[in-house]
C-alpha positions as CSV (number, residue, x, y, z in Angstrom):
1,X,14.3,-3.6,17.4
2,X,15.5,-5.1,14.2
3,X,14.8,-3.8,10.8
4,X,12.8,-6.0,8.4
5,X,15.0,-7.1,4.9
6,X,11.8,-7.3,2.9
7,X,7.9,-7.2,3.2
8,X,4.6,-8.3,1.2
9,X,3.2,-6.0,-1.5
10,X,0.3,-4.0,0.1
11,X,-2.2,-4.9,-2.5
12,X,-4.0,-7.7,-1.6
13,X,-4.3,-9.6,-4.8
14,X,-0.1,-9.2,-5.0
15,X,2.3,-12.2,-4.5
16,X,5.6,-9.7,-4.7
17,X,7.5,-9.6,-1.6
18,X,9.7,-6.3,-1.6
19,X,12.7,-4.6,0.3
20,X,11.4,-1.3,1.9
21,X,13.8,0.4,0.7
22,X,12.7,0.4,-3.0
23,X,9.2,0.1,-2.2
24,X,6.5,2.8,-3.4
25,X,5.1,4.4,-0.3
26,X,1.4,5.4,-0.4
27,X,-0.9,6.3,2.7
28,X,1.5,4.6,5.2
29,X,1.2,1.2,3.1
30,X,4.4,0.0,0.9
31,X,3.7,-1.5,-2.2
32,X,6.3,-3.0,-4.9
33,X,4.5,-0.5,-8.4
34,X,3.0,2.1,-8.5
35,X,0.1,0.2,-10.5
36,X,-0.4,-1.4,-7.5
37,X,0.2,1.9,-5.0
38,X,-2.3,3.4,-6.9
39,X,-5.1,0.5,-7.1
40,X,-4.7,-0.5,-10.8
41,X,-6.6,2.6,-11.7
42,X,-6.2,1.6,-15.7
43,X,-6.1,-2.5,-14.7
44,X,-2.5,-2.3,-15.0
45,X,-1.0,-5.1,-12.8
46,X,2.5,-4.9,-11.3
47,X,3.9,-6.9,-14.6
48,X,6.4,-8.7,-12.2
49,X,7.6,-12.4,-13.5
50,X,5.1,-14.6,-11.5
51,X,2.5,-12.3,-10.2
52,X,-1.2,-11.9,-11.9
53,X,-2.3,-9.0,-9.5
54,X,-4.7,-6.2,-11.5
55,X,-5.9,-4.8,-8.0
């Protein structure tokens, strides 16, 4: 089996595409902030160049 190099943000709204590595790790799902690990709680997005997510 291979390893992956990188994966899609687990938030849905989220165009970030992440290394696993440096991902946040919340209830089995990999996200790339933890803004977005935690659901934009305070409707913080990621703040990521390109990406508009706020959960």
């Amino acid at each position: 089996m291979s390893e992956v190099d990188f994966v899609k943000c687990a938030c849905p709204d989220c165009v970030c595409v992440i290394a696993p590595a440096k991902a946040v790790e919340q209830d089995g799902s990999l996200y790339c902030a933890d803004a977005c690990a935690h659901g934009h709680a305070n409707g913080a997005g990621c703040d990521h160049v390109g990406c508009g997510c706020q959960g």
